[in-house]
N, C-alpha and C positions, 0 to 999 in steps of 0.2 A: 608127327612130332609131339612130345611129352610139354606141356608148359607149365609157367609154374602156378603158384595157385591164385594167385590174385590174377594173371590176367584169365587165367580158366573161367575163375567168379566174372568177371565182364563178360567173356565171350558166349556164359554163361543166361549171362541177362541181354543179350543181344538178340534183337530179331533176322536171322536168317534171310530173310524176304528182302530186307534191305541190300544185299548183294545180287546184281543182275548180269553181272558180266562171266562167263563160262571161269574164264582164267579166278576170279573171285569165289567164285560158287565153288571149284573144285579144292581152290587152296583152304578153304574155309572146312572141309571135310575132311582134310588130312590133316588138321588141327587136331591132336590127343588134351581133351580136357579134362581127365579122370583125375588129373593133379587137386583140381578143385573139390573135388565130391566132399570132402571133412568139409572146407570152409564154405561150402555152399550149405552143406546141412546147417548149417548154423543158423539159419534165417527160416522165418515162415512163409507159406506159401505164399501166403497176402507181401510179407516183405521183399519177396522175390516179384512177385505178380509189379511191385510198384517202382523197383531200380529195374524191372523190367523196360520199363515204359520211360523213364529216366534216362536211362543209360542207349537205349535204342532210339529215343529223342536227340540226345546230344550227338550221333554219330550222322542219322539221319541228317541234321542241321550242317554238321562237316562236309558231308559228302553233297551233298547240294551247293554249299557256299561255294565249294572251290569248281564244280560242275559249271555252276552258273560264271563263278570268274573265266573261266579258259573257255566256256562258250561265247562268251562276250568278244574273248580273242581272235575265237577261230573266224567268226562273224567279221572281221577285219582284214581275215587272211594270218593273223599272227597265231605264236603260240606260244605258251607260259613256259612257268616252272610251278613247282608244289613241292615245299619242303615240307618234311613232318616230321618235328621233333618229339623226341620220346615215340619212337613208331613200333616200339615192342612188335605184338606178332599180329599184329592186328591184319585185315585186308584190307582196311583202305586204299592202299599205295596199289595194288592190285588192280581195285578195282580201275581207280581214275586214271592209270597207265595204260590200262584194254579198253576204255574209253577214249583215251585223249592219247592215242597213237605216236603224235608231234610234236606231245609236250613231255617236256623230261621231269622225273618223279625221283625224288633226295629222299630217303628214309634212315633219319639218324636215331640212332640209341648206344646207350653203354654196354648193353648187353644184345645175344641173340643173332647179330646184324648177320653173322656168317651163317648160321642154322636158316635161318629166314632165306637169306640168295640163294642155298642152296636147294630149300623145299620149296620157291618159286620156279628154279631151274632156266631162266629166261625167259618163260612166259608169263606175262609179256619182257620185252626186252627190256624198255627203256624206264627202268626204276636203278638208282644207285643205291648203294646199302652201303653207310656211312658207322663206325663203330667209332664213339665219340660222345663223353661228357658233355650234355647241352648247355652244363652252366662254366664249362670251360671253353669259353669266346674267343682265347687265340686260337685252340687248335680246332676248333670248328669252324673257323674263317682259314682255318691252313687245309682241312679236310676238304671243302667246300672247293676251294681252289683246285686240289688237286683232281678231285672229279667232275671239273668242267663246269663247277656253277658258274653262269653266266653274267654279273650284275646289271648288266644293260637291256636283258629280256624282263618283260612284266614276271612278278615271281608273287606268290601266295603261302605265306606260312600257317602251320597247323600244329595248334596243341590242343589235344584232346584229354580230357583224364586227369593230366597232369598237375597243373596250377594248384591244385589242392597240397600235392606235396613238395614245395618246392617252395627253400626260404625269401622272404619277400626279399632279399637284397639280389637273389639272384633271379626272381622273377623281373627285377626291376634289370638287371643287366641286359637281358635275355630282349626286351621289349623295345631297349636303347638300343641294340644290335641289330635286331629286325628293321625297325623305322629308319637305319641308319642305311641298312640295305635297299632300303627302298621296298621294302615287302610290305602287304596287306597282310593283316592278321586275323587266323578265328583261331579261339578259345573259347573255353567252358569255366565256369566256376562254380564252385557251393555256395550257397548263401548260409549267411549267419544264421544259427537255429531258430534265434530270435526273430529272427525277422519272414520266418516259414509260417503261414496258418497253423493253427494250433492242434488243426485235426490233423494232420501229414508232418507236424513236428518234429515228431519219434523216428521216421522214417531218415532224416538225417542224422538224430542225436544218438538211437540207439545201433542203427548200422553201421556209422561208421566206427561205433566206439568199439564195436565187435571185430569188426575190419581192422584198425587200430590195434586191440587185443594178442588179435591171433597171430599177424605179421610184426607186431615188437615194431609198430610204428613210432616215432618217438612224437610226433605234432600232426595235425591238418588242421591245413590253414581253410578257412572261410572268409568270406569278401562281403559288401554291398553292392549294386550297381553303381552306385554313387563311388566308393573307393576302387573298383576296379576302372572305370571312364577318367578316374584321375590320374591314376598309376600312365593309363596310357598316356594321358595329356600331357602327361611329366616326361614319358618318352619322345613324344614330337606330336604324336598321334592328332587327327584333328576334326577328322569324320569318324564317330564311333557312334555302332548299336547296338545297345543291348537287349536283348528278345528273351520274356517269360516263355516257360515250355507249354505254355496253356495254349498259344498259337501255335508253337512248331506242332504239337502232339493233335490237334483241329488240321493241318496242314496231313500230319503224316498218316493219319487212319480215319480223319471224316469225324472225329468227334473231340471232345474235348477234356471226356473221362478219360482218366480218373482226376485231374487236375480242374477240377469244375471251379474254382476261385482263381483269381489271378495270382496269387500267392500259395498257392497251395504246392506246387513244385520246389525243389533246395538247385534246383540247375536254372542256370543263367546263360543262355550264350552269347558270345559276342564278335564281332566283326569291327575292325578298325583299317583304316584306311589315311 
């Protein structure tokens, strides 16, 4: 399947390795990213080399957070949900549904939803594909309903990518919905450029404005640790972490380059509970 070019560019800067499950690894292959090849040209190899490591950090950190939550589960005898908004074509849902057999996987987006069920074909079964504005809250709670979300099973929501583009009043709607459901939350954010070492600076200011450029993006938004733990605290939120990539990326390959300062990375992950 042909996609379009920005998610190409991620799938792009994605580490492959990060996918272990047959059903992941094969859906992952029949991804057509050639859509990207102009807007990946764009960037140098070093610039690719480091939303490399970015971008397959931030996934990495996803796909473990919500592993580790339904493993917690299963260790009970129970078992979750995983919604994940903005789930474009990505394979996480994939993956954690050939994983976690018993726990049922919501994959909502505006676009795609039907190409994606289709070129999953059932395997695995239990992923819904939900086609659906995420900053439109009634009929995502009417969607939701009608595919059997469950509000009284433990449930984990996931935005990956996202928050960057996505106006803060409807970040904030989005966040007040989640908490209201009673979901655990992981997201990503960019940090302010300013607030990036000054050697890895560029790799925020000048990519995304390229990124920006070529797709006629009209804003991206950037955060603090500080203003995103608030945003959540303002939704209910009351356990929140947020984690520099200098430990997930020590975590996810044994070392801690390229992000050798604590600030040296523009990605923040977080988890709220």
């Amino acid at each position: 399947m042909k996609i379009s070019a920005t998610s190409a560019l991620v799938l792009n800067w994605t580490d492959p390795a990060l996918w272990k499950s047959p059903e992941a690894i094969a859906y992952n292959q029949n991804l057509d990213v050639s859509e990207g090849e102009k807007l990946f040209q764009l960037f140098s190899a070093e610039e690719s080399f480091m939303h490399l490591q970015s971008v397959s950090g931030r996934k990495y950190f996803m796909k473990n957070t919500v592993c580790n939550f339904l493993d917690a589960l299963h260790k009970q005898d129970l078992s979750g949900q995983v919604l994940i908004l903005a789930a474009g074509l990505a394979p996480l849902s994939i993956e954690i549904a050939s994983l976690f057999p018993s726990s049922q996987v919501f994959d909502v987006d505006k676009y795609l939803m039907h190409d994606k069920h289709a070129l999953v074909n059932g395997e695995p079964q239990n992923i819904e594909f939900i086609a659906c504005d995420i900053t439109d809250l009634s009929s995502l709670q009417e969607q939701l309903t009608k595919h059997d979300f469950n509000k009284d099973k433990p449930s984990i929501a996931v935005m990956e990518g996202i928050i960057y583009y996505l106006p803060l009043d409807g970040l904030k709607s989005i966040m007040k919905f989640l908490w209201q459901n009673h979901m655990a939350f992981a997201c990503d954010i960019c940090l302010k450029p300013e607030l990036v070492h000054v050697q890895t600076r560029k790799y925020v200011s000048d990519v995304f404005r390229k990124i920006k450029d070529e797709v006629g993006l009209d804003f991206i938004n950037f955060y603090s640790a500080e203003e995103i733990t608030s945003l959540l605290e303002e939704a209910g939120y009351t356990k929140i972490r947020v984690t520099n990539m200098q430990h997930i990326q020590k975590e996810r390959t044994g070392d801690q380059y390229p992000f050798t300062e604590t600030d040296s990375c523009w990605v923040m992950t977080v988890y709220a509970e």
